[in-house]
N, C-alpha and C positions, 0 to 999 in steps of 0.2 A: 399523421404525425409520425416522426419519424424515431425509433426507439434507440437512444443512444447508448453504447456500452463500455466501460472503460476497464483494461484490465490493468491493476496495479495501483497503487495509492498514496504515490509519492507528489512532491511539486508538479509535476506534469502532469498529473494524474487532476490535481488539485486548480491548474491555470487550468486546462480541459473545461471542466465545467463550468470555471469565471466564462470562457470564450464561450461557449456551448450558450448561456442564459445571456448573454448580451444579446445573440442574434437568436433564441429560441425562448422564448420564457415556458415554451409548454409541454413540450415534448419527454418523456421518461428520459433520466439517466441512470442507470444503474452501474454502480462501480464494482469490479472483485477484485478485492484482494486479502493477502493471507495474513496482512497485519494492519493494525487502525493506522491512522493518519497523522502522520505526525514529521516532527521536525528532527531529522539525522542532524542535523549540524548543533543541536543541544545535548546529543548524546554526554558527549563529557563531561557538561554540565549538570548530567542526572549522575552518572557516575563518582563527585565529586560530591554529590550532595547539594548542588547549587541549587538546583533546578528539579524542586519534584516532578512526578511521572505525569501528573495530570495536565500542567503549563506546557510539557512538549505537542501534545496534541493538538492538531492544525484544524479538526475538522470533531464536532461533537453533533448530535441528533439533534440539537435544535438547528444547524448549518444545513445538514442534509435535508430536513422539513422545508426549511428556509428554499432551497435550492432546487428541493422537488427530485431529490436524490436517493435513491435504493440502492444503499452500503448493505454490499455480501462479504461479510468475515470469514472467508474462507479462500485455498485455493482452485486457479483456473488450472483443469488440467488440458485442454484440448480444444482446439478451435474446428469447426466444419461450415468450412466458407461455402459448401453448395447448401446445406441444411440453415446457415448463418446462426449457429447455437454457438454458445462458450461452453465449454462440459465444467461441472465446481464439483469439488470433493465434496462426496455426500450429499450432493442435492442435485435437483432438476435442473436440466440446460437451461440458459439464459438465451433469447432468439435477438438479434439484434438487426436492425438498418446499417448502422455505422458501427465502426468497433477503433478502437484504439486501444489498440497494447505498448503501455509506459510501465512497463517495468522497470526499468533502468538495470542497473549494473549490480552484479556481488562482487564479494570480497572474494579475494585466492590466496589460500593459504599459499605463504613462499615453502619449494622448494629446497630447504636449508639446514644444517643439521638443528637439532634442538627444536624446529618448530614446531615437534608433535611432543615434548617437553609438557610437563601440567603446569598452568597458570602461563602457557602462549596462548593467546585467544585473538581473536577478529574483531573489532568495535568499527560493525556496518550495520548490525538489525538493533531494535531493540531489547529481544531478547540477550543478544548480545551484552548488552549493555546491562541488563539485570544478573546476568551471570559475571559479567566483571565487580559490578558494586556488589555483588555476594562474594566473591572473592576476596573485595579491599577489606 
């Protein structure tokens, strides 16, 4: 069986393992990433107060049980595609058959006067987003 590894734990992170279990029901997957799973495009609506912190979350330990899934909360620092290890801060490599790395994108701060200004911030992580509604 083949040990599946996903790095990052966004939407792609998260269809990954819908596709993974349609054609694999048994195989390990193990995901790292440095933040839980959750829905970016609610960010605003946790900021706003619409939407507490726990309803943005796409993916909870009963999903993972469910799914046959091993969420590592932390970051991948290093890939060794001849060793096939993911290196994780503060922990033991992860050994992998397959790997997919879906991290997706960050935010860049512009370029601009005033961007480094206090109360210019970025709403792309979560934390993000708990540092902005500490803010409002």
């Amino acid at each position: 069986m083949p040990n599946h590894v996903i790095i990052g734990g966004g939407p792609a992170a998260q269809a990954a393992i819908e596709s993974i279990r349609q054609h694999d029901t048994g195989s390990p997957i193990t995901v790292i990433s440095n933040e839980p799973m959750y829905a970016r495009m609610a960010l605003p609506y946790f900021i706003a107060g619409e939407k507490p912190e726990e309803l943005m979350m796409t993916a909870s330990a009963d999903y993972f049980a469910k799914k046959k899934v091993t969420f590592v909360q932390k970051g991948a620092t290093g890939v060794d595609t001849k060793a096939k290890t993911v290196s994780v801060e503060g922990g033991s490599p992860v050994s992998f058959d397959t790997l997919l790395i879906a991290t997706g994108s960050s935010a860049t701060r512009l370029k601009v006067p005033g961007a480094d200004l206090p109360g210019v911030m970025n709403l792309w992580t979560l934390d993000d987003a708990r540092a902005c509604a500490a803010a409002v």
